[in-house]
C-alpha positions as a Markdown table, in Angstrom:
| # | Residue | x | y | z |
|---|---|---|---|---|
| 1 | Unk | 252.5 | 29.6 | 57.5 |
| 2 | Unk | 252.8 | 31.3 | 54.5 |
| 3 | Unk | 255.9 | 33.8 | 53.5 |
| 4 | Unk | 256.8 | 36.0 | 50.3 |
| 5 | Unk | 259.5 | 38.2 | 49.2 |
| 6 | Unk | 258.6 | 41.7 | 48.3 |
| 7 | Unk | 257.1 | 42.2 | 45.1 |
| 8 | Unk | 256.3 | 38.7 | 44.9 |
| 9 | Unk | 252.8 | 37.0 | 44.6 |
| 10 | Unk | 253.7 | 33.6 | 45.0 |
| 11 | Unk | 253.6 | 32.2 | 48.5 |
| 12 | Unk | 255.5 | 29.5 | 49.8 |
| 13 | Unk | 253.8 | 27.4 | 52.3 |
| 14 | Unk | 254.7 | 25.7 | 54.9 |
| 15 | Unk | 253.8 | 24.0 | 58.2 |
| 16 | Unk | 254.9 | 25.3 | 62.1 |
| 17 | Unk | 254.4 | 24.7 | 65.1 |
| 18 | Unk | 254.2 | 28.3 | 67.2 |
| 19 | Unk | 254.4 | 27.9 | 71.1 |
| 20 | Unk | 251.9 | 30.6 | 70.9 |
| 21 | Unk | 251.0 | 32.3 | 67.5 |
| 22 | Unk | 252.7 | 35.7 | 66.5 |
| 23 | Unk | 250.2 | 38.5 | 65.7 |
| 24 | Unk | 250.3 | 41.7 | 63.2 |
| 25 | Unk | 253.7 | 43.7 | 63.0 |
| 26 | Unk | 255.5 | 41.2 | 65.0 |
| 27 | Unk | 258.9 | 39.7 | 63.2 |
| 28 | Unk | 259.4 | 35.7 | 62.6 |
| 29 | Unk | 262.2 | 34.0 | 61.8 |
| 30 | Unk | 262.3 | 30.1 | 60.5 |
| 31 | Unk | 265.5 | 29.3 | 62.1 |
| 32 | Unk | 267.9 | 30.6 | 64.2 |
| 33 | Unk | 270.0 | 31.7 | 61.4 |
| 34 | Unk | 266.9 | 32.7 | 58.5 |
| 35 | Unk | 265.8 | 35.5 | 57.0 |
| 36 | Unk | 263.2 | 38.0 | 59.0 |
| 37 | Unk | 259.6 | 37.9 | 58.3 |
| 38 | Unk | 257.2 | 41.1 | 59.6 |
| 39 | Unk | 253.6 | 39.3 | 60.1 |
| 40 | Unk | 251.0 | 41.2 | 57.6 |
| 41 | Unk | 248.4 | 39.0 | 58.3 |
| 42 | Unk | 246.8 | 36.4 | 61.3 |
| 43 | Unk | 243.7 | 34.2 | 60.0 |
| 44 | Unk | 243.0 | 32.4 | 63.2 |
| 45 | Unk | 240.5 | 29.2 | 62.6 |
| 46 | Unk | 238.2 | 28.8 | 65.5 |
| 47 | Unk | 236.7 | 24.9 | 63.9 |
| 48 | Unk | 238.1 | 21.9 | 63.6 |
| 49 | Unk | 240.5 | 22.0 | 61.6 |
| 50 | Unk | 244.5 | 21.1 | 60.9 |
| 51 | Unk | 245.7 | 24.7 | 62.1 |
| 52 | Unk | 244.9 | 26.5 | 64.8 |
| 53 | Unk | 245.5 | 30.1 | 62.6 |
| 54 | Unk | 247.1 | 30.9 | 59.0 |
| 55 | Unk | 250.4 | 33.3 | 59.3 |
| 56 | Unk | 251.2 | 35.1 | 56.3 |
| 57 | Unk | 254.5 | 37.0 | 56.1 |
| 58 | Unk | 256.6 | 39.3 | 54.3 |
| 59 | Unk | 260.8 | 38.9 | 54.3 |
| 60 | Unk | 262.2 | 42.0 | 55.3 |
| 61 | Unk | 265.6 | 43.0 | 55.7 |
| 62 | Unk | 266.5 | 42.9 | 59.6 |
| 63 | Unk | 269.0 | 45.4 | 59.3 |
| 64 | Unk | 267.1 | 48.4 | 58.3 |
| 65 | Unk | 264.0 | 47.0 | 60.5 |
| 66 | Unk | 266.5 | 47.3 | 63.7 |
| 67 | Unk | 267.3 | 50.8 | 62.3 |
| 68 | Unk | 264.3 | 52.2 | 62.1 |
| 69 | Unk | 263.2 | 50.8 | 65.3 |
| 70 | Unk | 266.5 | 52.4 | 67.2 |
| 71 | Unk | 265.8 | 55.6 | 65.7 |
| 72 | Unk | 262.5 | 56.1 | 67.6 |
């Protein structure tokens, strides 16, 4: 898994275990108590290979995410 602030380039990587694998738009946290991350981008890997899919992520803030999803 990879996840980034906003505005940042650097990525920081990481390794998880999904009980399935989140896809575009969908929010991810860490923990039960982290920030949220909104899913930008699923590379899944269809060879051998360690992963089953790279996640990359962007940290958003939950607050206005719930508030713009209430609004609708």
């Amino acid at each position: 898994m990879h996840l980034r602030n906003p505005g940042q380039q650097d990525w920081d990587n990481s390794s998880r275990e999904f009980l399935r694998l989140p896809i575009v738009g969908e929010y991810l946290a860490t923990d039960w108590n982290s920030d949220w991350y909104r899913v930008e981008l699923v590379v899944h890997c269809p060879f051998k290979a360690e992963y089953a899919a790279e996640v990359y992520a962007v940290k958003v803030d939950h607050l206005k995410e719930m508030e713009k999803a209430f609004k609708e």
